[in-house]
N, C-alpha and C positions, 0 to 999 in steps of 0.2 A: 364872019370869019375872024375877022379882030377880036371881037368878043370872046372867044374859044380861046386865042393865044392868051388874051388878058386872065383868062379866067385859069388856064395852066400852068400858064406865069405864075402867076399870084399863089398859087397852091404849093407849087413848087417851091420858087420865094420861101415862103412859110412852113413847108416842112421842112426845107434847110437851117431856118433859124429853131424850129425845134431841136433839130438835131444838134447844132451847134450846143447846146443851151445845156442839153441831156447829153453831150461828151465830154462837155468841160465841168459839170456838175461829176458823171461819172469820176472822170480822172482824177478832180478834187477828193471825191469820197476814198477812192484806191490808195492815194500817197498817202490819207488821215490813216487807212484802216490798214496800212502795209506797217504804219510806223507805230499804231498802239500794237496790230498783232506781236512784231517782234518784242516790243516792250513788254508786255505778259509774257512771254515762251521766255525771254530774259530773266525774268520775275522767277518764273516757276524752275528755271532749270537753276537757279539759288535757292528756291525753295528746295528743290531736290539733293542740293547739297546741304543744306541744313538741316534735313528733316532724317528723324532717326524712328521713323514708321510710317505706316503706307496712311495713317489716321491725319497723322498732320501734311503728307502730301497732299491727299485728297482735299484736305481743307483749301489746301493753296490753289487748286482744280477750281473748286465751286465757286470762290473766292471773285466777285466783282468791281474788289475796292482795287485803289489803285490804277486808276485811268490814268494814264498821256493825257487824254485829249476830255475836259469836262463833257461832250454830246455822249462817249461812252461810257459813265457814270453807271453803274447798276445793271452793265450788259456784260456777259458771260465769255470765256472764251469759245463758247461753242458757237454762241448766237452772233459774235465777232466773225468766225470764221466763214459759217454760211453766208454773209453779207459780203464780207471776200469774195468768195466765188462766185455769187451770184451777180458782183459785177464784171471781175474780171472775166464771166462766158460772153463779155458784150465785145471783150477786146480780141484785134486779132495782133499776135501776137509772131513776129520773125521767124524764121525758118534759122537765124542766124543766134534767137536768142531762146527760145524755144527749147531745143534738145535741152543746155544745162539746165534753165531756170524748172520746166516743165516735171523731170528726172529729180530735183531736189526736193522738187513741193510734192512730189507722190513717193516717191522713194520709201523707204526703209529706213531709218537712221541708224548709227552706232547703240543706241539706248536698248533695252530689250522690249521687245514687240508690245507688250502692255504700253508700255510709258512712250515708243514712239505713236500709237496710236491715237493716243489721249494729245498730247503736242501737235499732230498732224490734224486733229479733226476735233478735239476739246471736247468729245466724247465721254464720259463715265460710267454712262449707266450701260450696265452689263458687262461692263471690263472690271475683271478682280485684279486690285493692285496689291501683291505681299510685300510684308516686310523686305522681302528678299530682294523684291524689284528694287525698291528703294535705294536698297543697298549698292548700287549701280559704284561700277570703281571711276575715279575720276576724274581719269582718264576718257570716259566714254562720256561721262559731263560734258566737260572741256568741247569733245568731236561735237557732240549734239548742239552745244552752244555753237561752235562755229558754223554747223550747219544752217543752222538759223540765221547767224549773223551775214551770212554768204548769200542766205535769200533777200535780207532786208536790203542788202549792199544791190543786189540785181532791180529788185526792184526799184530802188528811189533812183539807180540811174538810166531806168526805161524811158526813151524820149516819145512821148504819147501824143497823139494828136487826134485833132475829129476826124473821122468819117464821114466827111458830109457833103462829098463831091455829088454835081445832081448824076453824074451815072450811076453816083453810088447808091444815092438816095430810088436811083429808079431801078436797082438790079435789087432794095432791099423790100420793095414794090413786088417785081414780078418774082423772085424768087425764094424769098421772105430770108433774105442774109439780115440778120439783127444785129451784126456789128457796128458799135457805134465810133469804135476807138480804134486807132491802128498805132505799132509801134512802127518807127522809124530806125530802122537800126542803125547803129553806130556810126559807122564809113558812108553812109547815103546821107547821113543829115543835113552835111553841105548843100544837097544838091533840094533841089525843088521839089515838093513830095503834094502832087494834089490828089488827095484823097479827101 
């Protein structure tokens, strides 16, 4: 019988420390790719004020120079963004922070639907950008930059922690919950949060 406890211990033990390991690696990757993401959409929505056609926007699209962070070097806003989300599906994320942040990152922005598009998901191929887009007054600049800057701001002050309580570790066992990360929201962080 001891045998068994030692032997689910032990298991258990150790997929805790995975977990630990793989939400603080997550969380590290999110704040890196939360703060090069804004820094491109930064970039590009000066690009957008500078550019007098949809030719040298698009440049500024395809465009991989200009990393924050040297690991991003030669990676796209597109292929930044799927890494985005692909971790932040592991986070769960407040009922408290949720509605605005959630609403912002799918939304619509002030920009016209082309050029929110391309921002939103760093997209190009198949979206025609005209001259005309470009021509954006702005004023809708300005909106669209602070839209962004309103997401970068929510993000870097999401208080994130592991997931890696064993109930949690045994509810992501029997009912395959993949979250690895939970936010803590604002007014509870005082208090003790085992998750």
């Amino acid at each position: 019988m001891s045998a068994v406890f030692v032997t689910v211990g032990g298991a258990a033990l150790s997929a805790r420390q995975e977990c630990l390991a793989s939400a603080q690696s997550d969380i590290e990757s999110f704040r890196r790719l939360s703060e090069e993401l804004l820094g491109r959409r930064v970039r590009l929505m000066l690009a957008l004020m500078d550019s007098s056609n949809a030719i040298d926007f698009e440049k500024a699209v395809r465009s991989d120079a200009y990393a924050s962070f040297k690991e991003f070097d030669g990676q796209n806003l597109r292929t930044l963004i799927a890494q985005h989300l692909r971790i932040s599906a592991r986070f769960e994320i407040s009922d408290q922070t949720a509605h605005s942040y959630i609403k912002l990152r799918t939304s619509e922005g002030p920009l016209g639907k082309n050029l929110d598009f391309i921002l939103r998901t760093g997209n190009l191929p198949g979206v025609v950008v005209s001259d005309d887009d470009v021509k954006e007054p702005r004023e809708n600049i300005a909106l669209g930059l602070n839209r962004y800057l309103s997401i970068g701001e929510i993000e870097g002050r999401l208080q994130l922690v592991p997931a890696c309580s064993f109930w949690r570790i045994a509810r992501r066992a029997i009912f395959e919950d993949y979250k690895t990360v939970v936010e803590v929201p604002r007014q509870l962080s005082g208090k003790s949060q085992a998750n």
